[in-house]
C-alpha positions in Angstrom: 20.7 23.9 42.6 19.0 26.9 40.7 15.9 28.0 39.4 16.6 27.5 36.3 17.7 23.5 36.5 13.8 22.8 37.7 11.7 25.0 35.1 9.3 23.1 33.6 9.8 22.6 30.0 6.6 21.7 27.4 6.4 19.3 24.7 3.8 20.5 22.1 2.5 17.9 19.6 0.0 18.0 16.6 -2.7 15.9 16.3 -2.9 14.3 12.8 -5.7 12.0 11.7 -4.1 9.5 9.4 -5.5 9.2 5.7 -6.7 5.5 5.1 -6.0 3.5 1.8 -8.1 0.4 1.1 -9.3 -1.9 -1.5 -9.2 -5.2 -2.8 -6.4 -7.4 -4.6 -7.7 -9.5 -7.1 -6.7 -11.4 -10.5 -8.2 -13.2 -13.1 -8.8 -16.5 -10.8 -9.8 -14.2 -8.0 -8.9 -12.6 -4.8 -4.8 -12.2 -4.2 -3.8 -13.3 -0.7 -0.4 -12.1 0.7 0.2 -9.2 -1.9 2.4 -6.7 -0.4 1.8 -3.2 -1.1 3.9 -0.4 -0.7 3.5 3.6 -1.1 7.0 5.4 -0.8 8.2 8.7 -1.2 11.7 9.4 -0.8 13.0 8.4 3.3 8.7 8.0 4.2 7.1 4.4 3.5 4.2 2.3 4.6 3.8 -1.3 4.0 1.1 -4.0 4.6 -0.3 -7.3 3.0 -3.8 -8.6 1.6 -5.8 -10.5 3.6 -7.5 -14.0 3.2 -10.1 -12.5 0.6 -7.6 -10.0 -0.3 -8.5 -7.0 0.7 -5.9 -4.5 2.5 -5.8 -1.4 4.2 -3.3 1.2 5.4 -3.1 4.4 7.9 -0.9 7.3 6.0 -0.2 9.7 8.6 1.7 12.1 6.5 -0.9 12.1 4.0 0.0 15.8 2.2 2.6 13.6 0.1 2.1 11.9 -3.7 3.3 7.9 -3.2 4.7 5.5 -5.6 2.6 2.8 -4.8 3.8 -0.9 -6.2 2.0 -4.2 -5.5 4.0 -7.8 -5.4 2.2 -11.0 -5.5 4.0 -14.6 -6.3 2.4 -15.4 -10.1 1.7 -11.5 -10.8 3.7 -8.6 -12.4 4.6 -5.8 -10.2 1.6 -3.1 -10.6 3.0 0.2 -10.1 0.7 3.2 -9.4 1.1 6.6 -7.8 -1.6 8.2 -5.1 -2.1 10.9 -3.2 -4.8 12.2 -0.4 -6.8 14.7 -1.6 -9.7 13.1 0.2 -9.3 11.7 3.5 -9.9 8.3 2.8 -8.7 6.3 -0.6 -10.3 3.1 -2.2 -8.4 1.8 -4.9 -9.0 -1.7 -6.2 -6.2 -3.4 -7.9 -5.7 -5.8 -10.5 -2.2 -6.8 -10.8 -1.5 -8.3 -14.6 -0.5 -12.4 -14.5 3.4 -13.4 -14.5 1.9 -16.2 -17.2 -1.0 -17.1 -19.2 -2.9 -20.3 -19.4 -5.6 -21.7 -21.5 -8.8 -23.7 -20.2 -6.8 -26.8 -19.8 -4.3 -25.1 -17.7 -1.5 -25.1 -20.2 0.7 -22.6 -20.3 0.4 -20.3 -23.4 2.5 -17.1 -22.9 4.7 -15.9 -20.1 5.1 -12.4 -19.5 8.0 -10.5 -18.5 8.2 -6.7 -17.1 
């Protein structure tokens, strides 16, 4: 064996503090449990869901990008949005728009389409 087989080699890292996104999902009848939201940006995308009152929240760890952020609920529209860091820490509330309208008697009265 030679020297050179058992030099050490190092590893260097960088230590990033994520960005955090966080708010609440909510409609017209209230909070929105199980929305998925998204932010994407070419090949780099983070996902989660809304909780039981609806509120989520999301680590970005490459957080120097602008996102397309779209939120999916069943009996909502797809809300589409962009974001970016320039803080360390994002709240943004949403309020997705209803797939269909109904009236106090809970007929339907409109549906709307994207």
């Amino acid at each position: 064996a030679t020297a050179a087989s058992y030099m050490p080699v190092p590893y260097f890292t960088v230590d990033r503090k994520p960005a955090k996104v966080a708010g609440k999902v909510s409609g017209d009848m209230g909070s929105v449990v199980n929305a998925h939201i998204t932010l994407r940006n070419g090949d780099v995308y983070y996902e989660t869901v809304s909780d039981s009152i609806g509120h989520y929240s999301m680590d970005v760890v490459q957080n120097d990008k602008r996102y397309a952020m779209t939120v999916t609920a069943d009996g909502y529209l797809p809300y589409n949005d962009s974001i970016s860091f320039d803080s360390m820490n994002v709240d943004k509330d949403i309020r997705p728009t209803p797939s269909s309208c109904r009236n106090a008697d809970g007929q339907l009265t409109a549906t709307r389409t994207a």
